[in-house]
Each structure stands twice: as C-alpha cells, then as structure tokens.
C-alpha positions as a Markdown table, in Angstrom:
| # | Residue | x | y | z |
|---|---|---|---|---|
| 1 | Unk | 0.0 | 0.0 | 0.0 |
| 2 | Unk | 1.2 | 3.2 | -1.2 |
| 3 | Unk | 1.6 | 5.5 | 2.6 |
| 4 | Unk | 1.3 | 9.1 | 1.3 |
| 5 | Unk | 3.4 | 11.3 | 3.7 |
| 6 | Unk | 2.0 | 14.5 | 5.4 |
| 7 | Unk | 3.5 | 17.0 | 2.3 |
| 8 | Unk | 2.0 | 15.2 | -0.5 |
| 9 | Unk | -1.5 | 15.5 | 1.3 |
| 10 | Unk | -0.7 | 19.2 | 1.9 |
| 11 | Unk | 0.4 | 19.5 | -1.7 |
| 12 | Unk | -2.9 | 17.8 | -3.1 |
| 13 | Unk | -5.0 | 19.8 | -0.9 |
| 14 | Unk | -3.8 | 22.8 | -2.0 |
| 15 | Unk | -4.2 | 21.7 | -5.8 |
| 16 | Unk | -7.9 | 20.7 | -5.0 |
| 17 | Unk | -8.3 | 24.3 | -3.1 |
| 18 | Unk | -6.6 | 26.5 | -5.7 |
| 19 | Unk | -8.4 | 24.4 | -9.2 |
| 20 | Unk | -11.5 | 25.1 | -7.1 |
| 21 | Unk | -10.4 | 28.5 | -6.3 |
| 22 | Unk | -10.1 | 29.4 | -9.9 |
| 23 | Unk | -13.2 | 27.3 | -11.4 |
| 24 | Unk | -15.5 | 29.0 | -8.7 |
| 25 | Unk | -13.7 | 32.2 | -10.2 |
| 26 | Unk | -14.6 | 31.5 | -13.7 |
| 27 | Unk | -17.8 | 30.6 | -13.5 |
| 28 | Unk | -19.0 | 33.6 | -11.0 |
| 29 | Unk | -17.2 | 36.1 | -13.4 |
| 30 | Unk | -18.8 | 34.8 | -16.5 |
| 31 | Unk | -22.4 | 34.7 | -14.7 |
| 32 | Unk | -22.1 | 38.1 | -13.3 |
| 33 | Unk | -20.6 | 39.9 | -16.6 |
| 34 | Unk | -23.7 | 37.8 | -18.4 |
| 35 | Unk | -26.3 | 39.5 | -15.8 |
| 36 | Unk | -24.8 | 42.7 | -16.1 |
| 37 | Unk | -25.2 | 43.0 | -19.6 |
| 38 | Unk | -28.7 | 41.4 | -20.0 |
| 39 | Unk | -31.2 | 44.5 | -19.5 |
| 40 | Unk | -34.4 | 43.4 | -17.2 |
| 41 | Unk | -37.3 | 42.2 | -19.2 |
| 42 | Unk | -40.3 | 44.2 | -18.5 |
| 43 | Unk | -42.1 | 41.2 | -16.5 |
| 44 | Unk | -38.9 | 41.3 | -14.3 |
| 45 | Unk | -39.1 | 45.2 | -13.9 |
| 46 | Unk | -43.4 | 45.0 | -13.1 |
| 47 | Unk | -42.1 | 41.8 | -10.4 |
| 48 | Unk | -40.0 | 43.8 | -8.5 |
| 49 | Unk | -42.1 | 46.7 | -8.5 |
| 50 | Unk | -44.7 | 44.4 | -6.9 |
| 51 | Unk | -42.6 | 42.5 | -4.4 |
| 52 | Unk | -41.2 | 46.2 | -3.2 |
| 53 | Unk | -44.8 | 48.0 | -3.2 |
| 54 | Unk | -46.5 | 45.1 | -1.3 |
| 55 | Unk | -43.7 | 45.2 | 1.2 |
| 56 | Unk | -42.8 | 49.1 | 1.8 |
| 57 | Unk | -46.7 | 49.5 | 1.4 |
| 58 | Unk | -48.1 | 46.9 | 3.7 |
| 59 | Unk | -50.7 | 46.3 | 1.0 |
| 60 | Unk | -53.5 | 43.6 | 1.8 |
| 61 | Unk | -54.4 | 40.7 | -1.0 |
| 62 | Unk | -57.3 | 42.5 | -2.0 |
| 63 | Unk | -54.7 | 45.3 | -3.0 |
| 64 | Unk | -52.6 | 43.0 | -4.4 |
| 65 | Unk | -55.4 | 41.3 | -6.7 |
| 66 | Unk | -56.6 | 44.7 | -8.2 |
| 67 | Unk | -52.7 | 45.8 | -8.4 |
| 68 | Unk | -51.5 | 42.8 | -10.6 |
| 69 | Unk | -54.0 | 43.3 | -13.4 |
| 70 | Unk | -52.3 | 47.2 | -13.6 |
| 71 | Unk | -48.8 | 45.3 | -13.5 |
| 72 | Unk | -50.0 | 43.2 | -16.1 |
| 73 | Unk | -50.8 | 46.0 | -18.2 |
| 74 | Unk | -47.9 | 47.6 | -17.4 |
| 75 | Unk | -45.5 | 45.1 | -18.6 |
| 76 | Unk | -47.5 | 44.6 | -21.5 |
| 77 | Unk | -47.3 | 47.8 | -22.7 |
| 78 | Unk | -43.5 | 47.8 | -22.0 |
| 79 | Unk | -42.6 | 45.0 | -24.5 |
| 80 | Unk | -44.9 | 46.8 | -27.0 |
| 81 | Unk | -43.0 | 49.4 | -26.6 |
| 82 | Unk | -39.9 | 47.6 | -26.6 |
| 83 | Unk | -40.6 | 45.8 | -30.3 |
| 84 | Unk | -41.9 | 49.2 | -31.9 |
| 85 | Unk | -38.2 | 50.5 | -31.3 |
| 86 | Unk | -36.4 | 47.4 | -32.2 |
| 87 | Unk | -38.7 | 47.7 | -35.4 |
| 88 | Unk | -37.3 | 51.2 | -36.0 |
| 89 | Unk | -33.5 | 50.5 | -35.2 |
| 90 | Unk | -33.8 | 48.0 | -37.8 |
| 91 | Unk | -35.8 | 50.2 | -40.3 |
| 92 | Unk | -33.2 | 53.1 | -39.5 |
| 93 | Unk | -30.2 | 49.9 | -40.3 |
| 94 | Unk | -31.6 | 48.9 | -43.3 |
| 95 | Unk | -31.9 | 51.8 | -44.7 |
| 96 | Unk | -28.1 | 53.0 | -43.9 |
| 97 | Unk | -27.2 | 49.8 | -45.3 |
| 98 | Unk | -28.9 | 50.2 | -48.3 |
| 99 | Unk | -26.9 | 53.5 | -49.1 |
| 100 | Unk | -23.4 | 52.1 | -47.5 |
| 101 | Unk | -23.5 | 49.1 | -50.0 |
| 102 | Unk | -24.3 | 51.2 | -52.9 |
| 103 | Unk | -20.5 | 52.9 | -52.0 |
| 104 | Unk | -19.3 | 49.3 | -52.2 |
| 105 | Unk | -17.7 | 47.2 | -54.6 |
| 106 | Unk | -18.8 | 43.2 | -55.4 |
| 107 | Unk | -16.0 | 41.8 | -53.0 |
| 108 | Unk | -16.9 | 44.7 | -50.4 |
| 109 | Unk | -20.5 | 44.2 | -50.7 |
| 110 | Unk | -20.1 | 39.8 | -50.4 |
| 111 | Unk | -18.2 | 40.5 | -47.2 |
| 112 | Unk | -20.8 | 43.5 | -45.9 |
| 113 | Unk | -23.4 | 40.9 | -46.5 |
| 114 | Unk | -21.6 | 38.8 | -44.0 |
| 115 | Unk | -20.6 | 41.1 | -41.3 |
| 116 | Unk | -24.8 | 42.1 | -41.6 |
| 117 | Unk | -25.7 | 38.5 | -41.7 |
| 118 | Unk | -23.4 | 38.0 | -37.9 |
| 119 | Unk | -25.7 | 41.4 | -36.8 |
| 120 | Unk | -28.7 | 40.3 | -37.6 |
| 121 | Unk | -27.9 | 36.7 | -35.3 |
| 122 | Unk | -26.5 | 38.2 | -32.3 |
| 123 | Unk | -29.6 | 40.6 | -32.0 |
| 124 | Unk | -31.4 | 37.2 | -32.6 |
| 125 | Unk | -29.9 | 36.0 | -29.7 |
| 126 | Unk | -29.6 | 39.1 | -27.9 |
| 127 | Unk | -33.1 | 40.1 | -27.8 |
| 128 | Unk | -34.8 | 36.3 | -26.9 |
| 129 | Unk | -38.1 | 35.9 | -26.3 |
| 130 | Unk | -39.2 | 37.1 | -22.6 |
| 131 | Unk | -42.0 | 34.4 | -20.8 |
| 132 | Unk | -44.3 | 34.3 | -18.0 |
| 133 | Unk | -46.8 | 35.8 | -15.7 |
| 134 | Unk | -48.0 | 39.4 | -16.2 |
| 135 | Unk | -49.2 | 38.4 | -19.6 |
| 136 | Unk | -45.8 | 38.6 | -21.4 |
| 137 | Unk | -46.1 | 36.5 | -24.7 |
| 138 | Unk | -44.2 | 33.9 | -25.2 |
| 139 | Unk | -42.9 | 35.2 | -28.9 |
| 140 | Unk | -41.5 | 38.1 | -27.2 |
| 141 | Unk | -39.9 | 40.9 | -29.1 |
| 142 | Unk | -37.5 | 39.6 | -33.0 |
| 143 | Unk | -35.8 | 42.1 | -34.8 |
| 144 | Unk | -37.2 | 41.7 | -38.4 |
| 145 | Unk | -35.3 | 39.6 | -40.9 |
| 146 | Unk | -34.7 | 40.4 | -44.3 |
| 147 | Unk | -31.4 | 41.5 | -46.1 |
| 148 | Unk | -28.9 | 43.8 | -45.0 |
C-alpha cells in the first residue's frame, strides 16, 4: 500500500483548493458579466415593483389582486414598446445599409453581407423571447429579418 506522507497530502490539498479556487472564479465572473449586460425584461421590472410596493406599502391581497392586473398591463405595454423601437433601429439599419452598399464594390459588398448576416444573429440571440406571468407572450420581441 502506497503511505502518502504528510507533504504530499498538503500538496494535493492545496491543488484541490486552488483548481476550485479558480473554477469557482470562472464561473462567477462569467455569470455576473452575463447579468450585467442582460437589460431586465419588462415582467422582471413589473415583479420587482410588486414585491417592493407590497412590502414598503403593507398592501392587503385584495390590493394585491386589483394591483397585478395594472402590473399586467404595465408590462404589456412595456414589451410593446420595446418591439416598436427594435422595429425602427432595424428600419433606421436597413436603410443606412442600403446606401453604404451602394458605396461598395462586389467583394466589399459579399463580405458587408456577411458582417450584416453575424448582426442580424447576435440581436437574434440578444433580444430572446421574454416568458411568464404578467401576460408577457411567449414570442416576445425579434428584430425583423430580411437583407442587410
């Protein structure tokens, strides 16, 4: 049997520790950077507001029932609001684009087609459908797709 002696344990524990150490590092870094840069979804924004106005308000469940329809509306309103301006942005893109590739040349234009087609999927996956309670659909807000 293989007797470890008392520096080899200190040297593994350490290892263990310090990989721990630096995975646990990782991982909180990415998930914090990737929270920071998400913005709230409206339902998230209309949930807070009703956790924080039942508690600093003291407000009874009949409150609460006639509040959450208001919330609801709220939130609704908010992702309408939020898919008219993505609408725009793109409208506002396309047309830019339309004049910048008329500056271009063939090879310019294949590789602006490119860079537009990359755009177009990280606002895909950018802007993902928001779910849930206060009436959210489940669709959520897509920038449009169509040529650059």
């Amino acid at each position: 049997m293989n007797h470890l002696t008392k520096n080899k344990i200190i040297i593994y524990l350490a290892t263990i520790f310090l990989v721990g150490g630096i995975a646990g590092g990782v991982l909180g870094w990415t998930g914090a950077t990737h929270k920071i840069l998400e913005p709230p979804s409206p339902k998230k924004m209309c949930e807070h507001t009703r956790d924080r106005l039942k508690a600093e308000l003291n407000l009874t469940a009949d409150q609460m029932r006639k509040i959450d329809p208001i919330l609801e509306k709220r939130a609704d309103e908010m992702e309408s609001i939020h898919s008219r301006t993505i609408k725009e942005f793109e409208d506002l893109i396309r047309v830019s684009n339309d004049e910048i590739i008329g500056l271009l040349d063939e090879s310019q234009r294949a590789k602006f087609a490119d860079l537009e087609k990359k755009r177009q999927e990280f606002m895909r996956n950018r802007f993902k459908p928001h779910g849930g309670p206060f009436g959210l659909r489940s669709d959520g807000p897509r920038p449009p797709e169509g040529p650059p």
